[in-house]
C-alpha positions in Angstrom: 16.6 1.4 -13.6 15.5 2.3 -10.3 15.0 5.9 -9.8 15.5 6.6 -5.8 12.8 8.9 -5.2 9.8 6.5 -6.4 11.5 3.6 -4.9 11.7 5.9 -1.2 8.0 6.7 -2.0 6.7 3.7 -2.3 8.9 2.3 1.0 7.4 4.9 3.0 3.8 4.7 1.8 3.8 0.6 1.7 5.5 1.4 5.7 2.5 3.6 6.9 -0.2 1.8 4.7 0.1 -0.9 8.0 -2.4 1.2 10.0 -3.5 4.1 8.1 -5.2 5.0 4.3 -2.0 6.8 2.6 -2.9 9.1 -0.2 -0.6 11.2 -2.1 -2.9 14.0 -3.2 -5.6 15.4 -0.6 -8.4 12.2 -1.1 -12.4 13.9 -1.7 -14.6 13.1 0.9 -11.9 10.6 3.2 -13.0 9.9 6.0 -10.5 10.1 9.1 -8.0 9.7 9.9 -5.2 9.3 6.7 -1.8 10.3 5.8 -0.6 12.0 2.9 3.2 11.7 1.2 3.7 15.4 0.4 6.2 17.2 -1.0 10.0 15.8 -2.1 13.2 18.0 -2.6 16.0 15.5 -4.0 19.6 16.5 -4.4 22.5 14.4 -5.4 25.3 15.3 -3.4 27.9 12.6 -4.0 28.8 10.8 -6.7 32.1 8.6 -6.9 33.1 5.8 -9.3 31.5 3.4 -7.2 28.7 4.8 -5.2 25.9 8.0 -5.7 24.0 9.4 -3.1 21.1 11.3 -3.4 19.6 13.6 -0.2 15.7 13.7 0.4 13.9 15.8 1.7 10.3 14.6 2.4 7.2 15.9 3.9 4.3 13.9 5.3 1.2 15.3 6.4 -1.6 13.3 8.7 -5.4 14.2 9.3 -7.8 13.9 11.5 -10.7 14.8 13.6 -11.7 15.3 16.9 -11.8 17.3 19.9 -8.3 17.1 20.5 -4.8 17.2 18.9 -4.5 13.4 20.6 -5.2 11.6 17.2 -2.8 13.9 15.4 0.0 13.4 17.6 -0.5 9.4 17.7 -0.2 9.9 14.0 2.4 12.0 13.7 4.7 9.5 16.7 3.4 6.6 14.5 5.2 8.2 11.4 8.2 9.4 13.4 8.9 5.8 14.8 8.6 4.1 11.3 10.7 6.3 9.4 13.6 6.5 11.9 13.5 3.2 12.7 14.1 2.0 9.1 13.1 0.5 6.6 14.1 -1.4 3.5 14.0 1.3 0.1 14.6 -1.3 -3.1 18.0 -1.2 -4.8 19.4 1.5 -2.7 20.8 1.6 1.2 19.5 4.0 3.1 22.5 6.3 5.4 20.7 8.9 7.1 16.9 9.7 8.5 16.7 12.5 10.2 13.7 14.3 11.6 13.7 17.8 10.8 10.7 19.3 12.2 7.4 18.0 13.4 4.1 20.0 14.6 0.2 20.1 14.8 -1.9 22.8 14.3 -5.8 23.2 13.5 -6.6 23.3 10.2 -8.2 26.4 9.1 -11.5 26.8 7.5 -13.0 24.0 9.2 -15.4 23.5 12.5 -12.0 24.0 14.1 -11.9 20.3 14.5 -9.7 19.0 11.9 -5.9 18.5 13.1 -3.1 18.6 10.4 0.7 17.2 11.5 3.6 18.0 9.4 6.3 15.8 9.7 9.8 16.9 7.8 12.4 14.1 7.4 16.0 14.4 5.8 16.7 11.0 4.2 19.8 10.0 2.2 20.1 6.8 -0.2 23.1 5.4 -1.7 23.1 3.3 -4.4 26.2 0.9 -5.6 27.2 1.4 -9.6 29.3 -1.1 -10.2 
């Protein structure tokens, strides 16, 4: 049985892993830069004979270092672009991606040169019963 939020989790991180380390818990010692697949609210908002849908909403952080917020921002455009463009999530169709909020801020308790993006996407998945 495929359960939709591993299978949208592994989509995305098997996505990004193309041209970045992906972690899912805040790696010791990573160098930069690297992505992380945070959070996950998941709601099922329809259900019919036929057809369930379930509503995601994901959060994916990115890191790195430098002088500048240029890296993050790449990052964060890179993540943007792959998630909105598509992508295939096994045994379920994906209906909706929608980017909810994106920024970049300094992380805080560092040399002041550590950038952290927050991206926040809304994405639904349907899956056929029958």
């Amino acid at each position: 049985m495929a359960i939709p939020t591993v299978e949208l989790q592994k989509a995305i991180h098997n996505g990004l892993k193309t041209n970045y380390n992906v972690f899912e818990s805040k790696p010791v010692n990573q160098p930069f830069p690297y992505i992380l697949i945070g959070e996950d609210v998941t709601t099922t908002n329809n259900k019919t004979k036929d057809y369930k849908r379930t509503k995601h909403n994901i959060t994916v952080h990115t890191f790195s270092k430098g002088t500048t917020s240029l890296e993050s921002k790449t990052m964060n455009h890179f993540v943007k672009e792959f998630i909105e463009t598509g992508f295939e999530v096994v045994s379920f169709s994906l209906d909706l991606v929608s980017l909810e909020m994106m920024m970049t801020l300094k992380e805080e308790g560092t040399d002041g040169n550590v950038y952290h993006g927050i991206l926040e996407f809304e994405i639904n998945l349907t899956k056929k019963l029958n």
